[in-house]
N, CA, C and O atoms as a GROMACS GRO file, in nm:
protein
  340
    1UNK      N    1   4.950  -1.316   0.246
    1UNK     CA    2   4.936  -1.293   0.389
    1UNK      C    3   5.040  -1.379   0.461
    1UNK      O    4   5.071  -1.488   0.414
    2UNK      N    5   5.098  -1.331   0.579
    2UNK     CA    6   5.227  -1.383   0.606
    2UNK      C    7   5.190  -1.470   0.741
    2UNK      O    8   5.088  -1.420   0.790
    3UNK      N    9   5.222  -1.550   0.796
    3UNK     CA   10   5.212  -1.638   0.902
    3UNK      C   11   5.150  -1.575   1.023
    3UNK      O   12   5.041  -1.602   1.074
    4UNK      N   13   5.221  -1.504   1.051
    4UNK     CA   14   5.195  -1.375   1.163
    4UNK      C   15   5.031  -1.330   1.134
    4UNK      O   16   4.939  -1.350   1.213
    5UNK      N   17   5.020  -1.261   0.993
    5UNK     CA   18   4.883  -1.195   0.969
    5UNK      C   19   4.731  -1.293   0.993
    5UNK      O   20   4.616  -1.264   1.027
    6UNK      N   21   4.801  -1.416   0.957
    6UNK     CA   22   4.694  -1.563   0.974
    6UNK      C   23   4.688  -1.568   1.078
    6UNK      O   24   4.570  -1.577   1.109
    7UNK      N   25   4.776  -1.568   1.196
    7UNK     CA   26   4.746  -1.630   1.318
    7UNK      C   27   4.725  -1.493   1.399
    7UNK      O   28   4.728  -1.536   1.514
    8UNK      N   29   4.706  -1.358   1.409
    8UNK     CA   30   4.650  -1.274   1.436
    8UNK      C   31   4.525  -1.202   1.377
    8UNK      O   32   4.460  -1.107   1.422
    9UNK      N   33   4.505  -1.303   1.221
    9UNK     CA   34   4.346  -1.290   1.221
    9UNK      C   35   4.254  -1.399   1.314
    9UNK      O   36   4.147  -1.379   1.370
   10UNK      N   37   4.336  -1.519   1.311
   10UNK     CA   38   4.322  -1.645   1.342
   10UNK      C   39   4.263  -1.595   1.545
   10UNK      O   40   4.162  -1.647   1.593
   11UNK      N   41   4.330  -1.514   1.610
   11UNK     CA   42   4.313  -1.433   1.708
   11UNK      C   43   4.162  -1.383   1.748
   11UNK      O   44   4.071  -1.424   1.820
   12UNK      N   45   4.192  -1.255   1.649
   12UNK     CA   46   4.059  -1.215   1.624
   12UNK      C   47   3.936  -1.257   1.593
   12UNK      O   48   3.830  -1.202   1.626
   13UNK      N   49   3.948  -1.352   1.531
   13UNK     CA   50   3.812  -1.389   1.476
   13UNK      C   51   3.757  -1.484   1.601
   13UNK      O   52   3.636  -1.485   1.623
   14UNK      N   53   3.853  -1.568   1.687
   14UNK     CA   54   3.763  -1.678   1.755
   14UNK      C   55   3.896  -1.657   1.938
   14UNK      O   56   3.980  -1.748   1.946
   15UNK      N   57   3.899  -1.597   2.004
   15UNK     CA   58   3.960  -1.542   2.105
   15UNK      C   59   3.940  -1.665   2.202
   15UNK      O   60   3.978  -1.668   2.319
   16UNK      N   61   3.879  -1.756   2.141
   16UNK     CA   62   3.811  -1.885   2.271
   16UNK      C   63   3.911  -1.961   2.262
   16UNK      O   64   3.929  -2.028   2.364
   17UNK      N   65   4.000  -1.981   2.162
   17UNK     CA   66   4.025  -2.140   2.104
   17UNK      C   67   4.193  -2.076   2.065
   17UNK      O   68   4.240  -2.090   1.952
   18UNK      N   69   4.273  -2.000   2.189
   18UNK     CA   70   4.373  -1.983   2.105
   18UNK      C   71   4.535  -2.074   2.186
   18UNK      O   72   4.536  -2.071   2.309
   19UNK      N   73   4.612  -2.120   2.143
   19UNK     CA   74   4.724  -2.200   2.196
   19UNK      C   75   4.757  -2.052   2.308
   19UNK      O   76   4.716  -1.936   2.308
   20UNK      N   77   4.842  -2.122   2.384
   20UNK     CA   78   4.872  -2.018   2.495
   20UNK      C   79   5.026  -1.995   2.436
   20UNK      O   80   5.102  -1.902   2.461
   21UNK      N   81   5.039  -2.061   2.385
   21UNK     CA   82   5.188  -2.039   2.255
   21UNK      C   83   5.196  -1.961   2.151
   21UNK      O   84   5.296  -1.927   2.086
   22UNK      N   85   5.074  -1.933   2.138
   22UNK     CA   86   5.058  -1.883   2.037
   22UNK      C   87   4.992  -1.704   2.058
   22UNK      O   88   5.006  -1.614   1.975
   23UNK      N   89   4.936  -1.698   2.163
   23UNK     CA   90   4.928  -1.552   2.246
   23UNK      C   91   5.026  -1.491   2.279
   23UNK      O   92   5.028  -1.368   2.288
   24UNK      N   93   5.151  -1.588   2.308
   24UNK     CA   94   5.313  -1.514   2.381
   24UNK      C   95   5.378  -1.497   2.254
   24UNK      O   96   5.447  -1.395   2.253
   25UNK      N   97   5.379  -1.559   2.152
   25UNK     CA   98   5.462  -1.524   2.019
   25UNK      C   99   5.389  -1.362   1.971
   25UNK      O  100   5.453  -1.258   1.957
   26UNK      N  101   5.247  -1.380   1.953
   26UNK     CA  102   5.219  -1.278   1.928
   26UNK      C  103   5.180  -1.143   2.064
   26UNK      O  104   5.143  -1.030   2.030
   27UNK      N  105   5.193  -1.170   2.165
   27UNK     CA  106   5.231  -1.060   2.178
   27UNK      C  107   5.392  -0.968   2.204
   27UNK      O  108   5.403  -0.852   2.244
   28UNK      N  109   5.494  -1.056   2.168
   28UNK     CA  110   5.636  -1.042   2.143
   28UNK      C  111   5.646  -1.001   2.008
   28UNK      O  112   5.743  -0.940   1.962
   29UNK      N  113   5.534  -1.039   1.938
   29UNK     CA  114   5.580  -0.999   1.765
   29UNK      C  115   5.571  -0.800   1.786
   29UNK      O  116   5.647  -0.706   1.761
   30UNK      N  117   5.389  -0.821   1.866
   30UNK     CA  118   5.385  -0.649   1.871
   30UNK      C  119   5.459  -0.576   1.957
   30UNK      O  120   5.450  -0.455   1.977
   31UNK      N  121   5.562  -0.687   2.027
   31UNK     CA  122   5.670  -0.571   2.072
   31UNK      C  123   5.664  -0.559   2.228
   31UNK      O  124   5.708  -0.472   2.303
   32UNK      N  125   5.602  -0.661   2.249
   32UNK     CA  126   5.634  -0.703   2.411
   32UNK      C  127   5.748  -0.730   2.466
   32UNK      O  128   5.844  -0.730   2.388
   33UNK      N  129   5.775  -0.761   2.605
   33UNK     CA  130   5.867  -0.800   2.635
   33UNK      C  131   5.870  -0.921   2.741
   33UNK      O  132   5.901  -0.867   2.847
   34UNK      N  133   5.860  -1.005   2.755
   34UNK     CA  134   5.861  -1.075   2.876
   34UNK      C  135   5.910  -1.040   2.978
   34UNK      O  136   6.022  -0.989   2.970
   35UNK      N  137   5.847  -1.054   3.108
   35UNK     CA  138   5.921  -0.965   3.246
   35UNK      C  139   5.924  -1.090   3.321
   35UNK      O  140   5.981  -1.074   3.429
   36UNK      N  141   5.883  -1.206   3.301
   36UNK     CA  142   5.872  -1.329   3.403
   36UNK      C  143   5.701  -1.424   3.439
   36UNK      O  144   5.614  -1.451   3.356
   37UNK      N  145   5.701  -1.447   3.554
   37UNK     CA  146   5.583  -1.520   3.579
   37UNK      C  147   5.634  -1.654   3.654
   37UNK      O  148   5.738  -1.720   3.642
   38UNK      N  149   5.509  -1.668   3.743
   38UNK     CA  150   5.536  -1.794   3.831
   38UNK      C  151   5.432  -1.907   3.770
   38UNK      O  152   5.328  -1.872   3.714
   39UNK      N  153   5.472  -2.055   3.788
   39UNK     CA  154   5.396  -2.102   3.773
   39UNK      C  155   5.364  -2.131   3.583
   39UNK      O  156   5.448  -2.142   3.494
   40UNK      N  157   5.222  -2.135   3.574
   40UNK     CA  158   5.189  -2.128   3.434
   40UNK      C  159   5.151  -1.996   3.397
   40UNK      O  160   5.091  -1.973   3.292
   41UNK      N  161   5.199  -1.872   3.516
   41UNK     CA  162   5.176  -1.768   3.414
   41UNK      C  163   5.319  -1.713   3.348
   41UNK      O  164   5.431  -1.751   3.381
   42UNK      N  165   5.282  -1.604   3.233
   42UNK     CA  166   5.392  -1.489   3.209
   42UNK      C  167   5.323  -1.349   3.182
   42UNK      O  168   5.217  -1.315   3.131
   43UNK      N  169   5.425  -1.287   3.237
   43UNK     CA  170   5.372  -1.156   3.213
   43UNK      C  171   5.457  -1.081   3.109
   43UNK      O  172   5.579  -1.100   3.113
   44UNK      N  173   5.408  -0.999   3.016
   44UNK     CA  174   5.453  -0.884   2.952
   44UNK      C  175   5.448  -0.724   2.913
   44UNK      O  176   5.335  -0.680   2.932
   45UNK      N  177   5.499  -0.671   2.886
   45UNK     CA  178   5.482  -0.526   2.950
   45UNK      C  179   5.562  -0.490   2.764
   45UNK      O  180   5.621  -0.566   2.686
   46UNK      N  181   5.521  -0.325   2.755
   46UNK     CA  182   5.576  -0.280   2.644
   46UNK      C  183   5.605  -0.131   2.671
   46UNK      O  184   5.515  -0.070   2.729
   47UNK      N  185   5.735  -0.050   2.633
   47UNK     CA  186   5.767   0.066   2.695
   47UNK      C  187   5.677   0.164   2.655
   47UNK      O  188   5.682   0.176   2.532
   48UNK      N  189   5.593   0.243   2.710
   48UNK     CA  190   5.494   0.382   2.682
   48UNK      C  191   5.330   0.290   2.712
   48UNK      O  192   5.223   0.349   2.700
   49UNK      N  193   5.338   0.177   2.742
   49UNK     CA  194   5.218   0.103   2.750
   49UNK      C  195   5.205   0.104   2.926
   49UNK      O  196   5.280   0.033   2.994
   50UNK      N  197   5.089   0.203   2.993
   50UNK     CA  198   5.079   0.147   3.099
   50UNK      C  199   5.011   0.024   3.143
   50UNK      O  200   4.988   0.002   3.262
   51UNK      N  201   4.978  -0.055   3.047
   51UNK     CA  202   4.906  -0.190   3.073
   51UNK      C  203   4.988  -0.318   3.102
   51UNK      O  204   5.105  -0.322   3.063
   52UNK      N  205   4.946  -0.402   3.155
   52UNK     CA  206   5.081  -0.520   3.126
   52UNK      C  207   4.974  -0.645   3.116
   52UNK      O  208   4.864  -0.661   3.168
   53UNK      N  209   5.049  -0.719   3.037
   53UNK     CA  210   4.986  -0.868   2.966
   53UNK      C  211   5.002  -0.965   3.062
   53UNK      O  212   5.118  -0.982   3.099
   54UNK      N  213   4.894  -1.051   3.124
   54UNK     CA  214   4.940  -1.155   3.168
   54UNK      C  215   4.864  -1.305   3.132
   54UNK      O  216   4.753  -1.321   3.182
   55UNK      N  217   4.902  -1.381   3.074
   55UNK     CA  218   4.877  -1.474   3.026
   55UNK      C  219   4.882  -1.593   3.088
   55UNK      O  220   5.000  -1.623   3.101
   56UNK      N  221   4.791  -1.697   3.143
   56UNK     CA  222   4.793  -1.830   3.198
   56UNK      C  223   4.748  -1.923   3.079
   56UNK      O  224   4.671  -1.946   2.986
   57UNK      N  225   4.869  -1.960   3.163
   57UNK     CA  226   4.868  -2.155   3.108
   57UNK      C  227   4.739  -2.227   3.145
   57UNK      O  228   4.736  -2.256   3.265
   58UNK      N  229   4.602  -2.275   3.056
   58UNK     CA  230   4.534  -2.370   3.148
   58UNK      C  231   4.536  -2.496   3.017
   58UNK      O  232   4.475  -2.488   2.911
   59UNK      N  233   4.603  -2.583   3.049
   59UNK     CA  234   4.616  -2.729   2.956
   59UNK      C  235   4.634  -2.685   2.813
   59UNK      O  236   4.569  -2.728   2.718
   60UNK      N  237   4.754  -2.573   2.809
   60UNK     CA  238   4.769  -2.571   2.667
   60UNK      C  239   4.694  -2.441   2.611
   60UNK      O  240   4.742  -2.382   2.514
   61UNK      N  241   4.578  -2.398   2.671
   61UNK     CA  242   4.517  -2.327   2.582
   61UNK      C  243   4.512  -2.172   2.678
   61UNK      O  244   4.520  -2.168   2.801
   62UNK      N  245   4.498  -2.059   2.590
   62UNK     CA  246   4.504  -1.896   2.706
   62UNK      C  247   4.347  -1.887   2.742
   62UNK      O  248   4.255  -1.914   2.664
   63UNK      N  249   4.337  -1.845   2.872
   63UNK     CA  250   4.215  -1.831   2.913
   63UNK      C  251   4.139  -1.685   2.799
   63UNK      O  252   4.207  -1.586   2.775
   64UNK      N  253   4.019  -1.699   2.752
   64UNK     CA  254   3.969  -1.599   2.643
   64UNK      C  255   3.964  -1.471   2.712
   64UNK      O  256   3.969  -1.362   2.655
   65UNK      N  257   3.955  -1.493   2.844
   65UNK     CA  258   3.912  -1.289   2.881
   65UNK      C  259   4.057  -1.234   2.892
   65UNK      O  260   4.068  -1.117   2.928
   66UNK      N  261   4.168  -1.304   2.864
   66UNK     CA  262   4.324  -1.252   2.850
   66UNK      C  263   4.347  -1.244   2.726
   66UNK      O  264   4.430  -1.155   2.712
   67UNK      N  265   4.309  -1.306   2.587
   67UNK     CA  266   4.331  -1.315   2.473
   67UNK      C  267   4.236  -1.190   2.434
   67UNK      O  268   4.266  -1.141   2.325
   68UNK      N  269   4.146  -1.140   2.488
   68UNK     CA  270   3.990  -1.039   2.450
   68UNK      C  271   4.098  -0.914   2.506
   68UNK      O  272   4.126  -0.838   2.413
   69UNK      N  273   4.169  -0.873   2.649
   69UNK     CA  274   4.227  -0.810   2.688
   69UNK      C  275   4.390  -0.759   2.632
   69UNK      O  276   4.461  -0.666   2.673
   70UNK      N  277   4.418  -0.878   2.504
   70UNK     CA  278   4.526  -0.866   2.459
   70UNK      C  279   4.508  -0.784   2.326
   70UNK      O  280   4.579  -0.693   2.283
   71UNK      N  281   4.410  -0.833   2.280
   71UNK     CA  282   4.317  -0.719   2.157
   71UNK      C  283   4.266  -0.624   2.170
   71UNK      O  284   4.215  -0.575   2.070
   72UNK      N  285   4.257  -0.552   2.297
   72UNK     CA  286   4.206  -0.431   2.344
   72UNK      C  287   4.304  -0.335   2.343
   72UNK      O  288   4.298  -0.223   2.292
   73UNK      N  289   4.437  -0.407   2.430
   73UNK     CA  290   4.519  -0.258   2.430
   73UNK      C  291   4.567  -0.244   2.282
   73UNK      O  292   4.586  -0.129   2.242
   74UNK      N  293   4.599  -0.390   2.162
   74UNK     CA  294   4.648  -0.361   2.054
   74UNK      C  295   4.564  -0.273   2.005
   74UNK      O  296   4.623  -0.179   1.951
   75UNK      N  297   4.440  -0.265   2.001
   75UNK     CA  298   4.352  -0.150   1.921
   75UNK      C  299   4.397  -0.022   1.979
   75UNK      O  300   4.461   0.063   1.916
   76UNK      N  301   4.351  -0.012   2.128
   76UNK     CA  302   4.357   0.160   2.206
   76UNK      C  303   4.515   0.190   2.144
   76UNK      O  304   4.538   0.270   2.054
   77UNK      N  305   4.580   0.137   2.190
   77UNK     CA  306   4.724   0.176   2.113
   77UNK      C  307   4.786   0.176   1.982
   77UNK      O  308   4.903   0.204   1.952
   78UNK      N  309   4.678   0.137   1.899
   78UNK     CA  310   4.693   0.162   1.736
   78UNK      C  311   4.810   0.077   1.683
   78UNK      O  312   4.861   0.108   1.575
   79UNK      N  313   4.868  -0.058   1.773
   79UNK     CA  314   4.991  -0.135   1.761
   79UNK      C  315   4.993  -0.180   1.627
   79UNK      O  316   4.885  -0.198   1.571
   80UNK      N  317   5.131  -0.208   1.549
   80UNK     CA  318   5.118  -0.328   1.382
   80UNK      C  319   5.254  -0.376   1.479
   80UNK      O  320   5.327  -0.340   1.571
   81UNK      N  321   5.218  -0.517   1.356
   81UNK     CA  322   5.323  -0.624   1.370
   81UNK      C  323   5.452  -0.546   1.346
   81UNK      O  324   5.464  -0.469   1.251
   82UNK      N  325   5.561  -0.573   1.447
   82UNK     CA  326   5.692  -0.561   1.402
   82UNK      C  327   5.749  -0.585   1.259
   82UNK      O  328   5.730  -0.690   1.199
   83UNK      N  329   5.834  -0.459   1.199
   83UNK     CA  330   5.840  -0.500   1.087
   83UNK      C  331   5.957  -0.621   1.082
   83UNK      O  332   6.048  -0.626   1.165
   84UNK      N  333   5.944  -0.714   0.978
   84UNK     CA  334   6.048  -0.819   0.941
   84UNK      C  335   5.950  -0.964   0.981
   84UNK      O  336   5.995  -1.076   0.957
   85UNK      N  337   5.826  -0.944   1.038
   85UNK     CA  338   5.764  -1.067   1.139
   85UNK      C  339   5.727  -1.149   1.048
   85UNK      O  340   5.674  -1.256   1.079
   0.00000   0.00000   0.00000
């Protein structure tokens, strides 16, 4: 299992407790894009996805109902890791 697969089970399994560093890597692995953000947020967007990601900074860690919302569209949209990740 490759780094990526650990820390996107690592995701899934506990959505409370995840680095906010670690939400923006993975949602760039599935092919996001960063569009910006003020402050401690960023937002990301992916082409054919009308949804867009936005992720806050609170002391390091992503608030859980954005990490729960980041696992939702990966399911509805049937997303895998970029290959090479």
């Amino acid at each position: 299992m490759s780094k990526t697969e650990k820390l996107f089970d690592k995701v899934k399994n506990n959505p409370q407790d995840i680095r906010f560093d670690e939400i923006c890597k993975l949602a760039e692995i599935f092919g996001f894009r960063y569009k910006g953000g003020k402050g401690s947020h960023k937002v990301y967007s992916k082409k054919g996805i009308t949804e867009i990601l936005n992720f806050q900074n609170v002391r390091g860690k992503a608030k859980p109902y954005q990490v729960k919302q980041f696992l939702k569209i990966i399911e509805e949209h049937n997303l895998t890791i970029k290959e090479g990740q």
